[in-house]
Phi, psi and omega in degrees: 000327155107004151262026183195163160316148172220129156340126177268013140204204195221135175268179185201157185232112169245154201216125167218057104102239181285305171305135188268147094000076187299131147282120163283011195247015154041065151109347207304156177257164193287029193241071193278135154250123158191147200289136169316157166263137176226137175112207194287339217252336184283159172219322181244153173306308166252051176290112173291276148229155192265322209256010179243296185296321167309331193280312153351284172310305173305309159307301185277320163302136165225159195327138176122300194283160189251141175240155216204093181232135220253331179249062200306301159088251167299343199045064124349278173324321168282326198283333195279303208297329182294315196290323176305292143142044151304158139259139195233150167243113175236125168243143174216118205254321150341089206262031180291312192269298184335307171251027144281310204274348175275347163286314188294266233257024131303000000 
């Protein structure tokens, strides 16, 4: 909110079950910057960057592979994943945002 110290990133958690897991990002250091969504383009309260999420996908992911976001909010994740040529699973309980995210991946 911008009155106070704020946590200087946000973590994140990948799971590829049994399988160990190559980084695709050959050396890259592990620190995404990318600017909030502002404007006509927010949809959601904690909508995330279209372009932090692709980049993601791209490091940890490979064509193909199914992704799992259990807290979709905007479906970010779906809109990175489809352009990746990813497959996504988005759970959302809201259905207000549900059906934002059936606009963003028309």
């Amino acid at each position: 909110t911008g009155d106070r110290p704020a946590q200087p990133g946000e973590g994140i958690a990948i799971w590829h079950g049994d399988v160990k897991k190559r980084w695709n990002s050959k050396g890259k250091r592990a620190f995404y910057t990318h600017n909030i969504v502002q404007g006509p383009e927010r949809v959601h309260e904690t909508q995330k960057p279209l372009g932090l999420m692709v980049e993601l996908i791209e490091d940890f992911t490979d064509p193909g592979e199914l992704i799992l976001d259990p807290y979709a909010g905007s479906g970010t994740t779906g809109v990175a994943a489809k352009a990746c040529g990813r497959r996504a699973i988005l759970i959302e309980r809201r259905e207000k945002d549900c059906e934002s995210i059936v606009k963003r991946l028309a």
